[in-house]
KETI-37155 format. One line per field, with one value per atom (N, C-alpha, C, O): x, y negated, z; residue in one letter; atom name; residue number from 0; chain. Coordinates in pm, 1 decimal, always signed. Atoms other than C-alpha are relative to their C-alpha. Layout:
# KETI-37155
xx: [X/...]
yy: [Y/...]
zz: [Z/...]
rest: [A/...]
atom: [CA/...]
nr: [NUM/...]
kette: [A/...]
***
This chain:
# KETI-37155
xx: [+24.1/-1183.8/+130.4/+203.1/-113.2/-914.4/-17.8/-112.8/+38.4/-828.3/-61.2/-141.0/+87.7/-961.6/-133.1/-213.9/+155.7/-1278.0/-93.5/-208.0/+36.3/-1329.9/-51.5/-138.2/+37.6/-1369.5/-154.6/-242.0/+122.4/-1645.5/-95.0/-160.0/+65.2/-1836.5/-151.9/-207.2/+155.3/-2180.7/+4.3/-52.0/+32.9/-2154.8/+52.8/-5.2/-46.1/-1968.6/-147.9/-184.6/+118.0/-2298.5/-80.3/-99.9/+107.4/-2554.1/+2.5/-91.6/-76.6/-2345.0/-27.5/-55.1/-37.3/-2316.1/+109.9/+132.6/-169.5/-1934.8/+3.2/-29.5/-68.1/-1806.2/+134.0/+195.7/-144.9/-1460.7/+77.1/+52.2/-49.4/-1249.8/+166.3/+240.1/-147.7/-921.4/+24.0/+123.7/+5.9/-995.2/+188.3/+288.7/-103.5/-715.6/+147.4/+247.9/-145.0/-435.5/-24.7/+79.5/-25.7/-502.0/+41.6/+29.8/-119.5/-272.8/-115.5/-192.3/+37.4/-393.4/+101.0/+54.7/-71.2/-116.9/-12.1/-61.1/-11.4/-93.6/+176.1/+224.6/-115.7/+261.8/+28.0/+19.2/-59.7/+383.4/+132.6/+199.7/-97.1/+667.0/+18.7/-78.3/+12.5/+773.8/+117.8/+175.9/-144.3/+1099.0/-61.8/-151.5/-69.0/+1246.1/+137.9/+211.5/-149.3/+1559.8/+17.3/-49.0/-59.3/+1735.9/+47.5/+118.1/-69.4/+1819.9/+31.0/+4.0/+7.9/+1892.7/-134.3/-199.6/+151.0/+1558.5/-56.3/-41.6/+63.7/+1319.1/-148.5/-209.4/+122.9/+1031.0/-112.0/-142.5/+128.4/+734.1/-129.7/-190.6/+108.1/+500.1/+56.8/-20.1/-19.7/+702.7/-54.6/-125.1/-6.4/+728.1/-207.1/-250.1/+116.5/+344.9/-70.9/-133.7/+59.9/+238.0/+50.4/-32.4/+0.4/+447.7/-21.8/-28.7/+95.7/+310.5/-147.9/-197.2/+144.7/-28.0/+4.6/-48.7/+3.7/+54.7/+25.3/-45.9/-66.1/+228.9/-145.7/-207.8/+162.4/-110.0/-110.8/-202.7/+168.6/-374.5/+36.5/-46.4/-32.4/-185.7/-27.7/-74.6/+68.7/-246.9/-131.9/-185.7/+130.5/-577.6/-48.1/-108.7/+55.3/-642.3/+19.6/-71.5/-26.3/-483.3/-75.5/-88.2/+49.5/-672.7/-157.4/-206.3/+123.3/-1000.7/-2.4/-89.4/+61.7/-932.4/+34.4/+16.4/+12.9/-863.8/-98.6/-95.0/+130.4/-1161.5/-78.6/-164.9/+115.6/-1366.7/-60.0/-170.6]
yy: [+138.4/-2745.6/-59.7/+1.5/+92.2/-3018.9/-45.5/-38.7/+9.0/-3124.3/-146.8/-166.7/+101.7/-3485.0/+4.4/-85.1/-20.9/-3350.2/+20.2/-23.4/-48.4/-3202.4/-141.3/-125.2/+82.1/-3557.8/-50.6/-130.1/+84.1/-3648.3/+116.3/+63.5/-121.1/-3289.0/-86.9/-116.9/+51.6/-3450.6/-81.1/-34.3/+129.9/-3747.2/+86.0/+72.7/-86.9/-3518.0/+101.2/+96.4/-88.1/-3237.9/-54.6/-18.9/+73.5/-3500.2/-137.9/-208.4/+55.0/-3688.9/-141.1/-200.9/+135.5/-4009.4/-30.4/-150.3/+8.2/-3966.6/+117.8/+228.9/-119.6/-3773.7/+12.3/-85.9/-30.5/-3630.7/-35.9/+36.2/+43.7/-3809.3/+62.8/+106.6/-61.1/-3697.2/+133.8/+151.7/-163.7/-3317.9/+12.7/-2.0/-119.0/-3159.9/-53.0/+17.3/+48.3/-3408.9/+28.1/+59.4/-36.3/-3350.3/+142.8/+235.3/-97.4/-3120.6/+80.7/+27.9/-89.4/-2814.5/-38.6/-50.7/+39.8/-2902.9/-152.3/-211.6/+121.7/-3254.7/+9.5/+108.0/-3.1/-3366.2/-156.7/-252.8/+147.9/-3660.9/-6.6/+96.3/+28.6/-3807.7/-68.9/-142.5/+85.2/-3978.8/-45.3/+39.8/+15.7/-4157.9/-126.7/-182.0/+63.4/-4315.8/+12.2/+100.2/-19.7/-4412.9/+103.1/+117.9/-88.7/-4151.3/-70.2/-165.3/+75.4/-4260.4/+143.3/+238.1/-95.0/-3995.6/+0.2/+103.9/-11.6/-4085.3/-62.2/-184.1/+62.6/-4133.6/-67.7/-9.6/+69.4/-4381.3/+116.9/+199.5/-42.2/-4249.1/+35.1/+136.2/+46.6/-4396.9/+84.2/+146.1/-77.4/-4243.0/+174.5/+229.6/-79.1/-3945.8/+110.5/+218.1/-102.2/-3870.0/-9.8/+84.6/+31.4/-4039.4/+129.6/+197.9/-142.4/-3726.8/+110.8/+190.9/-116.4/-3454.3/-14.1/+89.9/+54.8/-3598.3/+62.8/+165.0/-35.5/-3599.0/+160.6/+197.0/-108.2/-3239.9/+87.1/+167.2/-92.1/-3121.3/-27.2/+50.5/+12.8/-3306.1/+76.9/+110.8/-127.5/-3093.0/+86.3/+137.6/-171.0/-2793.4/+20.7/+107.2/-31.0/-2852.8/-1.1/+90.8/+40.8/-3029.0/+139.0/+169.4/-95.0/-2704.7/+106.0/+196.6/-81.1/-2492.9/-16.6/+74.9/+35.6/-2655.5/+19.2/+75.8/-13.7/-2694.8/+171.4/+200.1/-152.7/-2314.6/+80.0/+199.7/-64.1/-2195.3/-27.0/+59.8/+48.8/-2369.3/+92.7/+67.9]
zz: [-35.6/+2768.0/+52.9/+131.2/-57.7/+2832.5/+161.9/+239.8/-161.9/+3168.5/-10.8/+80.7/+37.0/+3031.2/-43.6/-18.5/+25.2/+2892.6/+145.4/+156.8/-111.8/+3262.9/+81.8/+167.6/-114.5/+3435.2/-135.1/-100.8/+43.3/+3162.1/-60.9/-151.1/+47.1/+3065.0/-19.3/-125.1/-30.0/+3193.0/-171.8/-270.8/+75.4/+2948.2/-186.1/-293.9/+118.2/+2666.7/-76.5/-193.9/-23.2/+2734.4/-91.3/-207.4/+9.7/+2723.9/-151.4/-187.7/+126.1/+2395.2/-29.0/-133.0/-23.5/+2539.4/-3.4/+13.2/+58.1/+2458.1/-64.3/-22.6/+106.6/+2143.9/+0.6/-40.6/+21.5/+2161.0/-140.9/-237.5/+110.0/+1896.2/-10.8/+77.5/+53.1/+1730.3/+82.8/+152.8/-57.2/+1855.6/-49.9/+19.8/+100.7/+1586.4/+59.9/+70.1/-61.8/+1747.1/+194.6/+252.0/-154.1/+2143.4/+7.7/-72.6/-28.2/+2334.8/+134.4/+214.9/-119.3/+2564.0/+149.4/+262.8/-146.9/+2832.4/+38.5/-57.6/-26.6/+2992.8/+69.1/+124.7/-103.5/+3141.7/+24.2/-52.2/-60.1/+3350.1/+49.7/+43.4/-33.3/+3485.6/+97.5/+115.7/-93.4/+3770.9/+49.5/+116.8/+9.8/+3799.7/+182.6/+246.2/-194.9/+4162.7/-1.0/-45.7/-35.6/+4268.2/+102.3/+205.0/-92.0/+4419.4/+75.9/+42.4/-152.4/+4791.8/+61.5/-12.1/-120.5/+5090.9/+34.2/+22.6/-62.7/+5228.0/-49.8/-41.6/+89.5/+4990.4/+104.9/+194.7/-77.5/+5128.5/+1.8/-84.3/-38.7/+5316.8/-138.9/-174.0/+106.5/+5027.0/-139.5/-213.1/+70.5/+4797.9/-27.2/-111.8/+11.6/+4876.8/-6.1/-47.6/-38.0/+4987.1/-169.3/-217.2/+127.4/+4617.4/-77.9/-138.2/+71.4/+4468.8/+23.7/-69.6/-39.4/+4676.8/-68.2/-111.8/+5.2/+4595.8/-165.2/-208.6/+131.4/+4229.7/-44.7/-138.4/+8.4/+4225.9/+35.3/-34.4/-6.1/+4430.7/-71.2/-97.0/+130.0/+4189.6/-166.1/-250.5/+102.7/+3914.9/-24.4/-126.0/-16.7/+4034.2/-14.7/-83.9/+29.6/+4080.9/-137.3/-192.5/+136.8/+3746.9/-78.6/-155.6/+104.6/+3575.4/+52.6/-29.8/-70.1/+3825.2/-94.1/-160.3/-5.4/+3748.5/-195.9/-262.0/+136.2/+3363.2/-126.0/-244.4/+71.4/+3271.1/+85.3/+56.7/-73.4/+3505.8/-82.2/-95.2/+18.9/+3330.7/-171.6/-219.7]
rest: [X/X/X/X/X/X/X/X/X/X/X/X/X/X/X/X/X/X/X/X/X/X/X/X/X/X/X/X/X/X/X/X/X/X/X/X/X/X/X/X/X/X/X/X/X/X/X/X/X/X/X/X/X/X/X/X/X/X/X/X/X/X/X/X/X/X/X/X/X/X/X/X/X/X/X/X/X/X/X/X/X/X/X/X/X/X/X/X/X/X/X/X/X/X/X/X/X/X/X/X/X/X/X/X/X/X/X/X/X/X/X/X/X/X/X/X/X/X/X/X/X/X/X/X/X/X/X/X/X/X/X/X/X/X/X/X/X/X/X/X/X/X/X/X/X/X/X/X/X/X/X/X/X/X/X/X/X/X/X/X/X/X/X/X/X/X/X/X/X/X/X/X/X/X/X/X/X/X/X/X/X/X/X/X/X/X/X/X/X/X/X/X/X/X/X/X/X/X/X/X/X/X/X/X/X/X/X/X/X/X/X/X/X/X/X/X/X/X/X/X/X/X/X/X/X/X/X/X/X/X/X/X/X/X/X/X/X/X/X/X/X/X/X/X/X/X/X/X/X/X/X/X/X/X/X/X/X/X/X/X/X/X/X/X]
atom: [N/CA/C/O/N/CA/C/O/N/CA/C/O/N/CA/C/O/N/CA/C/O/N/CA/C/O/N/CA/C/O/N/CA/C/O/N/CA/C/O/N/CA/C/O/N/CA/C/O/N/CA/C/O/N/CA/C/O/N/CA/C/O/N/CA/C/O/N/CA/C/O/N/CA/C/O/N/CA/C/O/N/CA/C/O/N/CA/C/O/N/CA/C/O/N/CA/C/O/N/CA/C/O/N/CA/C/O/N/CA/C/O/N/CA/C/O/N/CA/C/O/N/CA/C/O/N/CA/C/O/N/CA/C/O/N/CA/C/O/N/CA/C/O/N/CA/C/O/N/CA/C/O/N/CA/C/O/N/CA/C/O/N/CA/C/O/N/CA/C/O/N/CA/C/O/N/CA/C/O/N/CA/C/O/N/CA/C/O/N/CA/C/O/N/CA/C/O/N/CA/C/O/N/CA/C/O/N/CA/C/O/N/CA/C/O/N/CA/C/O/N/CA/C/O/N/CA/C/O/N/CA/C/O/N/CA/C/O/N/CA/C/O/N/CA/C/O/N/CA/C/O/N/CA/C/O/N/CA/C/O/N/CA/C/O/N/CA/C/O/N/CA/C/O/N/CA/C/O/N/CA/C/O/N/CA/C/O/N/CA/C/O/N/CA/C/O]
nr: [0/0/0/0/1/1/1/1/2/2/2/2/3/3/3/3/4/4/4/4/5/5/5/5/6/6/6/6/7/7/7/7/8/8/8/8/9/9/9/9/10/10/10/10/11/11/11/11/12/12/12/12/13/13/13/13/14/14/14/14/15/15/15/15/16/16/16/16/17/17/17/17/18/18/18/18/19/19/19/19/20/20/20/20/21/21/21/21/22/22/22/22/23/23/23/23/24/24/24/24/25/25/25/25/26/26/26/26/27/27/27/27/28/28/28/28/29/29/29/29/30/30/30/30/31/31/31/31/32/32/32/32/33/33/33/33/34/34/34/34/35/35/35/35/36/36/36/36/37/37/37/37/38/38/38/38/39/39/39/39/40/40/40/40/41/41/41/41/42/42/42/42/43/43/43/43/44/44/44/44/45/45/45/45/46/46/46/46/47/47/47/47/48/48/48/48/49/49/49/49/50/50/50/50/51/51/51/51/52/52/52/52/53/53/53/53/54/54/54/54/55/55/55/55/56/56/56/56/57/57/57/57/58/58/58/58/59/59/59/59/60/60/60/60/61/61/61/61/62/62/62/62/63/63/63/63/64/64/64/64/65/65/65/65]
kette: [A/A/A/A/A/A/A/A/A/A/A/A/A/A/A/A/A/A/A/A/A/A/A/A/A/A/A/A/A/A/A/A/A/A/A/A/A/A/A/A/A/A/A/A/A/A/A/A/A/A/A/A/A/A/A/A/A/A/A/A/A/A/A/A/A/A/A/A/A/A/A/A/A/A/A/A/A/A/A/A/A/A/A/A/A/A/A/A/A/A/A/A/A/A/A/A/A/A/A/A/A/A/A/A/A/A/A/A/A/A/A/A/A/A/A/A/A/A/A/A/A/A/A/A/A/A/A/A/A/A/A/A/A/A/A/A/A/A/A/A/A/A/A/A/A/A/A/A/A/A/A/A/A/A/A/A/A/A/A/A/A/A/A/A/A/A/A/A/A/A/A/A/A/A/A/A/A/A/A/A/A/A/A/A/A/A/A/A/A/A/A/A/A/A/A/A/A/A/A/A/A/A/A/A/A/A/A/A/A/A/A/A/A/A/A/A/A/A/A/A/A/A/A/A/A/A/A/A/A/A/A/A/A/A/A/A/A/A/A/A/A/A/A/A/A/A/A/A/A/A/A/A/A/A/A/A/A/A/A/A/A/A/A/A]
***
């Protein structure tokens, strides 16, 4: 299962959404996240890419358990 299939299983299950273009989706997901480099990167910054870095883990946690 994809880590996108994972937020909609119920509705996928129950086939109130059909997974379209299977043969082209990718097993990994990747993002990016560009910022100016400063010395001290803002507060807001910085907690938005912890945040992102830890909902990663989970997402990859959660979508090879499954």
């Amino acid at each position: 299962m994809r880590h996108n299939e994972v937020l909609v299983t119920t509705e996928l299950d129950s086939g109130k959404l059909i997974a379209l273009l299977q043969p082209y989706t990718r097993s990994e997901f990747e993002f990016s996240l560009y910022y100016q480099p400063r010395y001290k990167m803002p507060l807001r910054v910085r907690e938005f890419k912890d945040y992102l870095i830890k909902r990663t883990k989970e997402l990859k946690t959660d979508v090879f358990s499954v």
